[in-house]
DOFI-530972 format. One record per residue: residue number from 1; x, z, y of N, C-alpha, C in turn. Coordinates in Angstrom, 1 decimal, decimal comma. Layout:
<pts>
num; n.x; n.z; n.y; ca.x; ca.z; ca.y; c.x; c.z; c.y
NUM; X; Z; Y; X; Z; Y; X; Z; Y
...
</pts>
This chain:
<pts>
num; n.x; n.z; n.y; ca.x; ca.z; ca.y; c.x; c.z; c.y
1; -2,6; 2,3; 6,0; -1,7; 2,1; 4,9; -2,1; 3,1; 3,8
2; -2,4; 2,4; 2,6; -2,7; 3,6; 1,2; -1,3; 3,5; 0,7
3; -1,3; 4,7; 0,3; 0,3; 5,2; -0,2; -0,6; 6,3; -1,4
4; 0,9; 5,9; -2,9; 0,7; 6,2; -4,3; 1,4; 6,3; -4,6
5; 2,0; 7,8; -5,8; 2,8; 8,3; -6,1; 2,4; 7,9; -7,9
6; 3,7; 7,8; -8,2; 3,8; 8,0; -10,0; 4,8; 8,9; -10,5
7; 4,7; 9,9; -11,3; 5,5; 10,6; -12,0; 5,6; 10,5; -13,5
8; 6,4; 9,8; -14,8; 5,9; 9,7; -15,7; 7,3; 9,7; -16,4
9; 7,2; 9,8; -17,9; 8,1; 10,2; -18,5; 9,7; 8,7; -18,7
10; 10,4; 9,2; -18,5; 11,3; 8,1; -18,8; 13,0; 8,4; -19,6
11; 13,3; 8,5; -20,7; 14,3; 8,8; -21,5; 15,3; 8,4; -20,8
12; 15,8; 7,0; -19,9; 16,8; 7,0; -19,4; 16,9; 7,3; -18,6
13; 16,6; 8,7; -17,8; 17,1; 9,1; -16,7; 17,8; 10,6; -17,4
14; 18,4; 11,4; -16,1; 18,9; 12,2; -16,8; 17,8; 13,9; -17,1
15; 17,4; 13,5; -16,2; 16,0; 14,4; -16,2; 14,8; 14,4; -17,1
16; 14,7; 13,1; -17,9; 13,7; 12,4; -18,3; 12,1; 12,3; -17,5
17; 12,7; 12,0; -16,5; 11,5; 11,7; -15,5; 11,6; 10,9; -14,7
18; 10,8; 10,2; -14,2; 10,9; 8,9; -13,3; 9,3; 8,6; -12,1
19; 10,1; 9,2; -10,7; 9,8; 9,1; -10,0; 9,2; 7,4; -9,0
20; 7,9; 7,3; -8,7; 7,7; 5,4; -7,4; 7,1; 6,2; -6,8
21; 7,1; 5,0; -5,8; 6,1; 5,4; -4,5; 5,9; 3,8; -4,9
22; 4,3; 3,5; -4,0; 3,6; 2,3; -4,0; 2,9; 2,2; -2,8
23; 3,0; 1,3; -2,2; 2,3; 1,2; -0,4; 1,5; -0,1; -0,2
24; 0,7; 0,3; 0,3; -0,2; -1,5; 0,6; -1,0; -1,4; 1,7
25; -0,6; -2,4; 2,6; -1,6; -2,2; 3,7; -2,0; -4,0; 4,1
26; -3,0; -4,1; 4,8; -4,0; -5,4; 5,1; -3,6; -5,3; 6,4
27; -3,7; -6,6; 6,8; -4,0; -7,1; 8,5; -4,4; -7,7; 8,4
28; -5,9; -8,2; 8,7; -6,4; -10,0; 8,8; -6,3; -10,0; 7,2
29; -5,7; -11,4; 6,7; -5,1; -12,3; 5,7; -4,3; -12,0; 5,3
30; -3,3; -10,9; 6,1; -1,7; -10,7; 5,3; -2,3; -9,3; 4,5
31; -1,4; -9,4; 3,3; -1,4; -8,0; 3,1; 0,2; -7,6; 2,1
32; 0,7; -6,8; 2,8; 1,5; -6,1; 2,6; 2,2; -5,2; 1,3
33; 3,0; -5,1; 0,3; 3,5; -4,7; -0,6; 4,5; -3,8; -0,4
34; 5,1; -3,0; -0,6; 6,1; -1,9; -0,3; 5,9; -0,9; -1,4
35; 7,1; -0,8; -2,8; 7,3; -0,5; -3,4; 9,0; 0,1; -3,6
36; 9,2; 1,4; -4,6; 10,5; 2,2; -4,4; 10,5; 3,2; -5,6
37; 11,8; 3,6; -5,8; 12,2; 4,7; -6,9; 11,9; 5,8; -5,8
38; 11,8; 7,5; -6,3; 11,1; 7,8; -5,1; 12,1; 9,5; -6,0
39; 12,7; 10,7; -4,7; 12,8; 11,8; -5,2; 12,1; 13,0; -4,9
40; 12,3; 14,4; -5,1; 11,7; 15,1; -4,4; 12,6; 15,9; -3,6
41; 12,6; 16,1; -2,3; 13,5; 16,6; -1,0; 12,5; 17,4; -0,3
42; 13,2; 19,0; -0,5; 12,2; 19,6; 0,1; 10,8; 19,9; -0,4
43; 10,5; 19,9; -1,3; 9,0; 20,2; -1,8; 8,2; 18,7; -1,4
44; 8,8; 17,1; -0,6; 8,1; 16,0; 0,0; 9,0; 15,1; -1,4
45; 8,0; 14,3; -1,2; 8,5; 13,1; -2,1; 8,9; 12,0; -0,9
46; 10,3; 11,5; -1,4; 10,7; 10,7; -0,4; 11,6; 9,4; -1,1
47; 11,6; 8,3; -0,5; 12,1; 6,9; -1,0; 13,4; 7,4; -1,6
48; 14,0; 7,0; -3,2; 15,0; 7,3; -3,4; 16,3; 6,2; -2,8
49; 15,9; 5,3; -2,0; 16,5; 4,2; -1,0; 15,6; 3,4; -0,6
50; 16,2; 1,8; -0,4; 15,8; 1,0; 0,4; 14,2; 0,5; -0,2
51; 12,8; 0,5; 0,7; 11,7; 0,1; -0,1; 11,7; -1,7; -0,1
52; 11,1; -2,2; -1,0; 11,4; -3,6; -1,2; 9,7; -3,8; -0,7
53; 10,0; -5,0; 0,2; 8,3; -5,6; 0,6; 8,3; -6,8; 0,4
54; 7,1; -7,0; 0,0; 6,4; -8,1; -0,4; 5,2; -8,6; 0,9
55; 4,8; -9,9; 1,3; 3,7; -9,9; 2,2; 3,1; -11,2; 1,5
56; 2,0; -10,4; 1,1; 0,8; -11,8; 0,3; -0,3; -12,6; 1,5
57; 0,1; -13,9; 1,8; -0,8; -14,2; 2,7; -2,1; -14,9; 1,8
58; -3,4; -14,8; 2,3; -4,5; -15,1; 1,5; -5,4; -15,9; 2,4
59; -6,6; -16,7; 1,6; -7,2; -17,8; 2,4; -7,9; -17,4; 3,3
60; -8,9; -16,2; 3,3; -9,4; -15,8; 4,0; -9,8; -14,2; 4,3
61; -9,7; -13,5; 4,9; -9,8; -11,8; 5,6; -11,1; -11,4; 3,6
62; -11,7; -12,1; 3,6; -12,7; -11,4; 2,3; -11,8; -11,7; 1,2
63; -11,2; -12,4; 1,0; -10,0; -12,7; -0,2; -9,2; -12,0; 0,2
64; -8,4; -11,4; 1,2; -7,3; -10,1; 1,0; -8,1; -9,1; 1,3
65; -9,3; -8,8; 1,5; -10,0; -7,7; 1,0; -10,3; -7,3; -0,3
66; -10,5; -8,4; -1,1; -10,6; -8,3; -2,5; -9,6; -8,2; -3,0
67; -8,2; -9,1; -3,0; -6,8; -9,0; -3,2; -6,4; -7,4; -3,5
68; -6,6; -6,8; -1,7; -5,9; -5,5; -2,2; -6,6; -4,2; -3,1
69; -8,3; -4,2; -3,1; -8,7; -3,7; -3,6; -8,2; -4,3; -5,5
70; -8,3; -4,8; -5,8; -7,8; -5,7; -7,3; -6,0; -4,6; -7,5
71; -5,6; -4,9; -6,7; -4,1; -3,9; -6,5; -4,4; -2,9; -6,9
72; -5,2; -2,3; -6,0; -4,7; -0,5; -6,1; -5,6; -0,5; -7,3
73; -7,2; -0,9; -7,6; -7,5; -0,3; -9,1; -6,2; -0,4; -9,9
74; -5,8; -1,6; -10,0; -4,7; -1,8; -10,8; -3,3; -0,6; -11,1
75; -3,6; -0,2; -10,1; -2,4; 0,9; -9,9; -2,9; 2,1; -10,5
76; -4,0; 2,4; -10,4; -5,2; 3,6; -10,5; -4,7; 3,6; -12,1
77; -5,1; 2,7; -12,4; -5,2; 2,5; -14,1; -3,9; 2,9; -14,9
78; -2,4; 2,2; -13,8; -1,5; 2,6; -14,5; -1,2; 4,2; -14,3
79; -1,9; 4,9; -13,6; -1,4; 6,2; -13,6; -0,9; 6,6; -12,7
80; -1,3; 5,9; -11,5; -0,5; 6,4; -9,5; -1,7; 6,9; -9,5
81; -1,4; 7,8; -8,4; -2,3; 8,8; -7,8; -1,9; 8,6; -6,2
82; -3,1; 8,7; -5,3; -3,1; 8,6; -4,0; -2,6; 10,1; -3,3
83; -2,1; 9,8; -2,4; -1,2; 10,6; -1,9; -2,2; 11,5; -1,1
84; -2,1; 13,3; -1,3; -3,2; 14,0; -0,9; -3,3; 14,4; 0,9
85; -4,2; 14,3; 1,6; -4,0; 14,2; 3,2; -3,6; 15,3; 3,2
86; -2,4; 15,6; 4,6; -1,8; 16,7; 5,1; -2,4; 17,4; 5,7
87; -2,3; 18,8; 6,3; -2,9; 19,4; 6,7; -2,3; 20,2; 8,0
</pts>
């Protein structure tokens, strides 16, 4: 599962900041969506509630290979950043 963080400015909060998380993972043909408002707890970024999923099924395993790659640039571009491995 690739997992992506956004931090970016937003006037209607009270903070003027606005926290997502973004998640996508493949099996075969399905591929999976999992998206959330997201806080920080503890120095960890964590779901600010319930995550909402989506499951895209596709014609064939090279079509949701391309599917999800098409996603995440997509996400790249808007300004999520991949989540840094733990150590």
């Amino acid at each position: 599962m690739k997992t992506f963080f956004f931090m970016g400015r937003n006037p209607k909060n009270k903070s003027g900041v606005s926290w997502k998380i973004w998640k996508i993972q493949r099996q075969g043909r399905t591929v999976t969506v999992f998206w959330a408002p997201a806080v920080l707890k503890k120095r960890r970024v964590r779901t600010a509630g319930k995550l909402h999923i989506k499951k895209i099924t596709r014609s064939s395993v090279a079509d949701a290979i391309v599917f999800e790659r098409t996603r995440v640039q997509s996400k790249l571009r808007k300004g999520y950043q991949r989540r840094p491995r733990r150590r």
